[in-house]
C-alpha positions as CSV (number, residue, x, y, z in Angstrom):
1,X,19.0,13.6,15.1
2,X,20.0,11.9,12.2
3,X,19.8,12.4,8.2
4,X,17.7,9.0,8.2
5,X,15.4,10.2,11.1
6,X,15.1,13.6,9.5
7,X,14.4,12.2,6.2
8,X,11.8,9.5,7.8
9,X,10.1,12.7,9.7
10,X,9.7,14.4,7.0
11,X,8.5,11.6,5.0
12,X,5.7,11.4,7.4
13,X,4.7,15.0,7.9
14,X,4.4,15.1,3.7
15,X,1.8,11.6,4.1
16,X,-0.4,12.6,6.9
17,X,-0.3,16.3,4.7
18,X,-1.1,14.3,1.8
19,X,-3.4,12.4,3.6
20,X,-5.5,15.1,5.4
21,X,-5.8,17.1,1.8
22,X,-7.4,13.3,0.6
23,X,-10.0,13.2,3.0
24,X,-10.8,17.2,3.4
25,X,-11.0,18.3,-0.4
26,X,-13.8,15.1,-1.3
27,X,-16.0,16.3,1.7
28,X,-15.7,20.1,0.9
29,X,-16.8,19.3,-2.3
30,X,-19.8,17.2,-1.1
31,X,-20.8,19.9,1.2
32,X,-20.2,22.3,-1.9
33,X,-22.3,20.2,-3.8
34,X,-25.2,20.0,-1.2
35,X,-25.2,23.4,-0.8
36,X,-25.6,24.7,-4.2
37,X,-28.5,22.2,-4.8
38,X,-30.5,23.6,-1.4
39,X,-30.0,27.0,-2.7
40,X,-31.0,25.8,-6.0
41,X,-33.8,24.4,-4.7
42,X,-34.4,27.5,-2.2
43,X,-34.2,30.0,-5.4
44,X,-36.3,27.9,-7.5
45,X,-39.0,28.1,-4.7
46,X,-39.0,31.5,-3.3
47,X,-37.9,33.7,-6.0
48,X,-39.4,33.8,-9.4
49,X,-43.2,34.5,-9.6
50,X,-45.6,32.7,-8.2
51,X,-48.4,32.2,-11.6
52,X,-50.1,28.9,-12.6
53,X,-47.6,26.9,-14.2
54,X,-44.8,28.3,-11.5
55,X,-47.0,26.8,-8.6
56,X,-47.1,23.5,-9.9
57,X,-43.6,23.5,-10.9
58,X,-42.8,24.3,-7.8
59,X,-44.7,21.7,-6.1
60,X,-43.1,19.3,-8.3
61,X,-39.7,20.1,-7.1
62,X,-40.5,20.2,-3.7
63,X,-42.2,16.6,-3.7
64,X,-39.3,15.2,-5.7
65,X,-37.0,16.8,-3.0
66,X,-38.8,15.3,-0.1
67,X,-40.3,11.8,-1.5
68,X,-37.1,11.4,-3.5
69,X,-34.0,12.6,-2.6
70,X,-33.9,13.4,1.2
71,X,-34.7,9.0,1.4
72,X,-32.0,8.8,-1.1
73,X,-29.4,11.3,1.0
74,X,-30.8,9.4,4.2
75,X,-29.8,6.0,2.9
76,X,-26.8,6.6,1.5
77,X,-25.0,8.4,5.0
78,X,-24.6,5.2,6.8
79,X,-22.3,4.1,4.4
80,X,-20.6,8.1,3.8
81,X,-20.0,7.7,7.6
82,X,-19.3,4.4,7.6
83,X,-16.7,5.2,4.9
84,X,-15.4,8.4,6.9
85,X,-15.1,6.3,10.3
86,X,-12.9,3.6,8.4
87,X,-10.8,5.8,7.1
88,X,-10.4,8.3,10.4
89,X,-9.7,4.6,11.9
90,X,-6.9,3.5,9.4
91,X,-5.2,6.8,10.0
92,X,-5.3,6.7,13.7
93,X,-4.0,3.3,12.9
94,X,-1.4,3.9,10.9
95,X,0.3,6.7,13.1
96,X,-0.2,4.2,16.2
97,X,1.9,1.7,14.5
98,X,4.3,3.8,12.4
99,X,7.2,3.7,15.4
100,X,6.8,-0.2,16.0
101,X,6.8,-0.8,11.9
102,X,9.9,1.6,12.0
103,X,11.2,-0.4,14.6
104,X,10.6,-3.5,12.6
105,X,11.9,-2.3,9.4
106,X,15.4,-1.4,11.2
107,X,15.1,-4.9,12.4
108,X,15.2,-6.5,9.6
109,X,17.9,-4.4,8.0
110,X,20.1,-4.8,10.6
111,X,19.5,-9.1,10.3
112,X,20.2,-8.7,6.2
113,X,23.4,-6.6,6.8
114,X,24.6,-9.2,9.3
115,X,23.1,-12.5,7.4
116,X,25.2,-10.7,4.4
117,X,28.4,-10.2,6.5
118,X,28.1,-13.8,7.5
119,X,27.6,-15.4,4.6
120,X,30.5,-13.9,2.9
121,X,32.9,-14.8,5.6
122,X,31.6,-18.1,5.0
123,X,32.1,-17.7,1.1
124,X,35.6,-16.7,2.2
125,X,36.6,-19.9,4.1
126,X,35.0,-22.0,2.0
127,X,36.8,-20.6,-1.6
128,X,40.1,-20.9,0.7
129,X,39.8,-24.3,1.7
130,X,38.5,-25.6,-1.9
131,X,42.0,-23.8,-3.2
132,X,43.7,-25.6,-0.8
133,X,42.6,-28.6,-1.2
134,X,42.8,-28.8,-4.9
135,X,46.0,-30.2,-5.4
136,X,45.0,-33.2,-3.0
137,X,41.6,-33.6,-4.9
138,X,43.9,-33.9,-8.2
139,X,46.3,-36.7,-6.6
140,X,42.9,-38.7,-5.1
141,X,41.6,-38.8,-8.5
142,X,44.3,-40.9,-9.5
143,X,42.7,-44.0,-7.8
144,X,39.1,-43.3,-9.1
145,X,37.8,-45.5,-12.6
146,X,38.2,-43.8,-15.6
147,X,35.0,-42.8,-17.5
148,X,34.0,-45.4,-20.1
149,X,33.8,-42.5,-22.4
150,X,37.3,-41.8,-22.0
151,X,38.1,-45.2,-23.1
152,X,36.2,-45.3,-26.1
153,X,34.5,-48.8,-24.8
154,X,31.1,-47.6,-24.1
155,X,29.0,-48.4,-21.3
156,X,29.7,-52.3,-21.3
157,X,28.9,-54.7,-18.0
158,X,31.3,-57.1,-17.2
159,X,28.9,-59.5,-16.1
């Protein structure tokens, strides 16, 4: 293989690393999250002693857990998957079209180095024509009107 294909490999083993570390680290975390506030929760309900005051604490927390935040949690996941599908979908995506935008991109830099190599041969020709023709475009002036300017008339008609 190449330098450029090494270099282009590598480049893409360092994205999709980059890329999985994006999408696993935010849903640890959530999970992290959710876990500490169920045990939370858990050790809250189950642990300390159950007097008076405790009992209706507890029910508190257990009603705001279940009339509040598991409808909360529930509404919310269609758009956390949503947002997981989309982005599963963009990466399955991206590494279907990688080779063809590879492919594409070598395409077009191919065409530039060509258009380039063209247009200076055409640069070429045309400076050495000009040069050549200079001394003819000097005689042929001879028979063209002088500038009015030159004359020190002005810009008079003659009609």
């Amino acid at each position: 293989m190449s330098a450029s294909s090494d270099q282009h490999q590598n480049v893409e083993t360092r994205h999709r690393q980059q890329t999985r570390w994006e999408i696993i680290l935010p849903a640890a975390g959530a999970i992290l999250l959710i876990v500490l506030c169920v045990g939370f929760v858990a050790s809250r309900a189950f642990l300390p002693t159950l007097n008076d005051s405790n009992r209706v604490s507890l029910l508190a927390d257990w009603m705001l857990l279940v009339f509040m935040l598991c409808p909360a949690v529930l509404c919310v996941l269609p758009f956390a998957l949503l947002g997981i599908v989309s982005v599963v979908g963009m990466s399955k995506a991206h590494g279907a079209l990688g080779g063809l935008l590879a492919k594409a991109e070598n395409a077009s830099r191919l065409l530039e180095i060509k258009t380039t190599a063209v247009t200076n041969q055409v640069n070429q020709k045309t400076i050495a024509v000009s040069s050549r023709l200079g001394l003819i475009h000097k005689l042929l002036g001879v028979f063209e009107r002088p500038d009015s300017s030159e004359n020190g008339k002005g810009t008079h008609d003659a009609s």
